[in-house]
C-alpha positions in Angstrom: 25.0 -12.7 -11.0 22.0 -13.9 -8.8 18.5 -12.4 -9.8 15.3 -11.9 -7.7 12.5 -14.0 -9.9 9.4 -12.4 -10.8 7.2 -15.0 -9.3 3.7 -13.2 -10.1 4.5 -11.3 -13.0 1.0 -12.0 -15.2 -1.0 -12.7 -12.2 -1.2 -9.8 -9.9 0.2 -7.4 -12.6 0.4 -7.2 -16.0 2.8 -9.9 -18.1 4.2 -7.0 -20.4 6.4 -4.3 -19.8 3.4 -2.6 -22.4 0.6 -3.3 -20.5 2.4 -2.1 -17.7 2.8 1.4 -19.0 -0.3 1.3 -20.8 -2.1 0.3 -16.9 0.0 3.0 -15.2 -1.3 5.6 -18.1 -4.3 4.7 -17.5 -4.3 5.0 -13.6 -2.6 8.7 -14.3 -5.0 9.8 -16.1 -7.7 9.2 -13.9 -6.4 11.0 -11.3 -8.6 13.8 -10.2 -8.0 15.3 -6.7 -4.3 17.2 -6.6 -2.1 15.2 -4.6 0.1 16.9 -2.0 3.3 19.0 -3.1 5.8 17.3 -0.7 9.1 15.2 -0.7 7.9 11.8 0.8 10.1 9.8 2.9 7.9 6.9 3.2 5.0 5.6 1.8 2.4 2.9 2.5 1.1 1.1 -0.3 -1.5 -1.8 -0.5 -0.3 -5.3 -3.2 -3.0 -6.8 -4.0 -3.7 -7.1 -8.3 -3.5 -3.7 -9.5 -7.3 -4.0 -11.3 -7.9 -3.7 -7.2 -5.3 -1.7 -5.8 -3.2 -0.4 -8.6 -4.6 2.9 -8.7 -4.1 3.2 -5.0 -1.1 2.6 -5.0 0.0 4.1 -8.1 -1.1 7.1 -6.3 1.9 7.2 -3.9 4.7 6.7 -6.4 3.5 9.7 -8.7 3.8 12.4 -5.3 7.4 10.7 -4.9 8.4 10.6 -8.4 9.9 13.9 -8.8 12.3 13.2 -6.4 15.8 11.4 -6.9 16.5 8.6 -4.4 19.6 6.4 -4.0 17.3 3.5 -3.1 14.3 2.1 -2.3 13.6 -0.3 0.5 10.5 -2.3 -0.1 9.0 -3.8 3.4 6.3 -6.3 2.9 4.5 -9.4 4.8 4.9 -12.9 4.1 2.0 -14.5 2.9 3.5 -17.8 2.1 5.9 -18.8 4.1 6.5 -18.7 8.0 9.8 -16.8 9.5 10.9 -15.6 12.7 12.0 -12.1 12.3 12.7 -10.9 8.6 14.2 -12.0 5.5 16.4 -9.5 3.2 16.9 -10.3 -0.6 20.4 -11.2 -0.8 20.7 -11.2 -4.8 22.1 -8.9 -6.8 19.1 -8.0 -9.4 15.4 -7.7 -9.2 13.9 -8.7 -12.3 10.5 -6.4 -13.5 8.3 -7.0 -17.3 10.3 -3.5 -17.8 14.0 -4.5 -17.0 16.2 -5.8 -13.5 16.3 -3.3 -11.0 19.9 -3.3 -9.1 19.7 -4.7 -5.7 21.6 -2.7 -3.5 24.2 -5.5 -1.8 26.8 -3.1 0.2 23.8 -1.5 2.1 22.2 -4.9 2.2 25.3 -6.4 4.1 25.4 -3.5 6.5 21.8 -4.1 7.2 22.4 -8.0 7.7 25.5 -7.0 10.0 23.5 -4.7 12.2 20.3 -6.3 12.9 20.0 -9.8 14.2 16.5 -10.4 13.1 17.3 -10.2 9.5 18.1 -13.3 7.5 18.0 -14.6 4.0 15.1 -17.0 3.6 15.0 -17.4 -0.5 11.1 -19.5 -0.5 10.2 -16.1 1.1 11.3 -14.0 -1.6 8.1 -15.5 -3.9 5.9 -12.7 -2.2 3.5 -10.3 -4.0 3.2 -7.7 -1.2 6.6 -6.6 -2.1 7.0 -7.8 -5.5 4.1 -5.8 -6.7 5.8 -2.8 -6.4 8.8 -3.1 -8.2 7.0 -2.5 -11.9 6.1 0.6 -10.7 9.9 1.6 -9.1 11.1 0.3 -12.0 8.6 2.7 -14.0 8.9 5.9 -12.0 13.0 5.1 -10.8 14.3 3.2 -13.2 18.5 3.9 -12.0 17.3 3.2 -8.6 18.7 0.6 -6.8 16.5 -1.7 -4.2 15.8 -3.6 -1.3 13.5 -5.9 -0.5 12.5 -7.2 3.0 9.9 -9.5 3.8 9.1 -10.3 7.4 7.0 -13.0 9.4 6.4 -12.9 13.7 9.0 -9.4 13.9 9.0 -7.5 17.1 7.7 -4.1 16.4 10.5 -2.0 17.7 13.1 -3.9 16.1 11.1 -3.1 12.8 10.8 0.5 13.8 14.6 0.4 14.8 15.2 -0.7 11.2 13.2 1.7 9.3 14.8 4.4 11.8 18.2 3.5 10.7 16.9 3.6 6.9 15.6 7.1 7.4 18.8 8.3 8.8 20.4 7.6 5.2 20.2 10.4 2.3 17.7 9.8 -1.1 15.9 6.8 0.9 12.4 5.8 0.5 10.8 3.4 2.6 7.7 1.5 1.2 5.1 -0.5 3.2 3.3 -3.2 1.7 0.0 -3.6 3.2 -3.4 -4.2 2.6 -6.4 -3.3 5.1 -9.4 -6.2 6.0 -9.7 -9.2 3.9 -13.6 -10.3 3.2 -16.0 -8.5 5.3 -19.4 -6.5 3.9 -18.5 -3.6 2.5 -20.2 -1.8 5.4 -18.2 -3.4 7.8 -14.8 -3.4 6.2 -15.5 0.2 5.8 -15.7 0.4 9.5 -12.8 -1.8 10.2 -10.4 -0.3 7.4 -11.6 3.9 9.4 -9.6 2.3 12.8 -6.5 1.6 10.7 -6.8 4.8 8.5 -7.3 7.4 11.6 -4.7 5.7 13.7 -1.9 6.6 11.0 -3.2 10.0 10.2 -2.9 10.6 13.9 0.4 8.9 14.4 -1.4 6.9 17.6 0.0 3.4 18.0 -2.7 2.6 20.9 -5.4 3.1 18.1 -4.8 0.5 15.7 -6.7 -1.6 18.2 -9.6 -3.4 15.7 -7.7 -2.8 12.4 -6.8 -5.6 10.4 -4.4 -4.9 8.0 -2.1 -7.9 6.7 1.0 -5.6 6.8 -0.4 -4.0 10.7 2.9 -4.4 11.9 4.7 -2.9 9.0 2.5 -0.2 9.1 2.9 0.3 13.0 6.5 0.4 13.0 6.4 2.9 10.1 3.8 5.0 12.9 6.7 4.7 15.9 9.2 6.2 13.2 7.2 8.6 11.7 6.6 10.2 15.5 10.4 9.5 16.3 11.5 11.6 13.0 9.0 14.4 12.5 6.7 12.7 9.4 3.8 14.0 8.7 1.0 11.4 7.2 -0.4 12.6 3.9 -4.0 10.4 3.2 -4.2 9.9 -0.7 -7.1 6.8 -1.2 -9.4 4.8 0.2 -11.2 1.9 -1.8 -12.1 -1.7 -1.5 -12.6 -4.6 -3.8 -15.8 -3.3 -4.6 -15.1 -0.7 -6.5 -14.0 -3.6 -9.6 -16.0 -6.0 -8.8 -19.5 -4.5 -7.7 -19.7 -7.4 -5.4 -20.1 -5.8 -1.4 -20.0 -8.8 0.3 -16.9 -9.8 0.3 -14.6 -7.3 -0.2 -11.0 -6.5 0.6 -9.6 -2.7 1.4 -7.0 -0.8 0.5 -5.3 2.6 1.5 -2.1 4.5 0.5 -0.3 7.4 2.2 3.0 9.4 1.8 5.3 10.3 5.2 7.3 13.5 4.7 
């Protein structure tokens, strides 16, 4: 049995299962606005440590976690390692502080056998966008089964094609992994990070023009489908780096949003 390697556990997230739940507790109970009453399809979350993003992203799992879902396909950008196209996790477990997750392998073939642009690159399977979310599938869907897909230079459609196909299939979630601009002023990311958020609260491709999130195309192909199957974008957060650090000039920003 082959098993997906936590290769930041203790870096980006916590190195215990205990201080995981003890973190996600904590995030919970700090949540004061009511979050929307829906059954998401999608969500977009950011993956950067979670003492900078965690609560953000946290954010999105709690509206989804009242709902039962066969799987859970994780769709993140490569930071380390160049690819053309998109690599899928061909293993059979996912490994988490809190216990494997199952790695769902039948849908994974049929994925692999259906789109050209997928292959199985393992050095880009040591990536935190999409490994940062599993502690909190693990938490929130522990029977779930997953799917993790890291991509490099991917067309757009071909992306949007994917998560088109994924949306067809009953109790699926699709998660994208991004995060918005990296190490402007506060003021200015601020700006920047407003292009990216009002372009997927309006489902308008041609106005992502100035943002730069790590994940834009991700987050873009998500958009396309979204319009293609009827999602609506719900906005749950907006922060930066700021907000732990208390250091505005250099910060990097983060969002999170549920499709349903």
């Amino acid at each position: 049995m082959s098993t997906r390697t936590a290769f930041v556990r203790g870096v980006f997230y916590p190195q215990t299962c205990e201080e995981i739940k003890h973190t996600i507790a904590h995030f919970n109970a700090t949540i004061k606005e009511p979050l929307p009453s829906v059954t998401p399809r999608a969500l977009i979350v950011p993956h950067a440590g979670y003492i900078y993003s965690g609560y953000t992203a946290n954010l999105a799992y709690v509206c989804a976690s009242n709902v039962t879902y066969e799987r859970i396909v994780v769709i993140g950008p490569s930071h380390r390692v160049y690819l053309e196209g998109a690599s899928l996790s061909q293993y059979d477990a996912y490994e988490t502080p809190c216990g494997e997750l199952d790695i769902d392998v039948s849908v994974c073939g049929a994925l692999k056998e259906r789109f050209s642009f997928l292959t199985h690159l393992p050095q880009a399977h040591a990536e935190h966008s999409t490994e940062t979310q599993m502690p909190f599938i693990k938490h929130y869907f522990p029977h779930t089964k997953v799917i993790e897909i890291v991509y490099g230079k991917v067309d757009i459609k071909a992306l949007s094609s994917l998560i088109d196909t994924l949306l067809d299939m009953e109790k699926t979630l699709v998660v994208i992994s991004t995060d918005l601009s990296h190490f402007h002023t506060q003021e200015k990311a601020n700006v920047l990070d407003n292009i990216c958020i009002e372009a997927i609260i309006s489902l308008n491709l041609k106005g992502f023009e100035g943002c730069e999130a790590c994940g834009i195309s991700g987050v873009q192909a998500m958009v396309m489908s979204a319009r293609i199957h009827g999602l609506s974008p719900h906005f749950l957060d907006y922060r930066t780096s700021f907000e732990r650090t208390k250091d505005a000039s250099r910060v990097v920003g983060y969002t999170s949003f549920v499709f349903a």
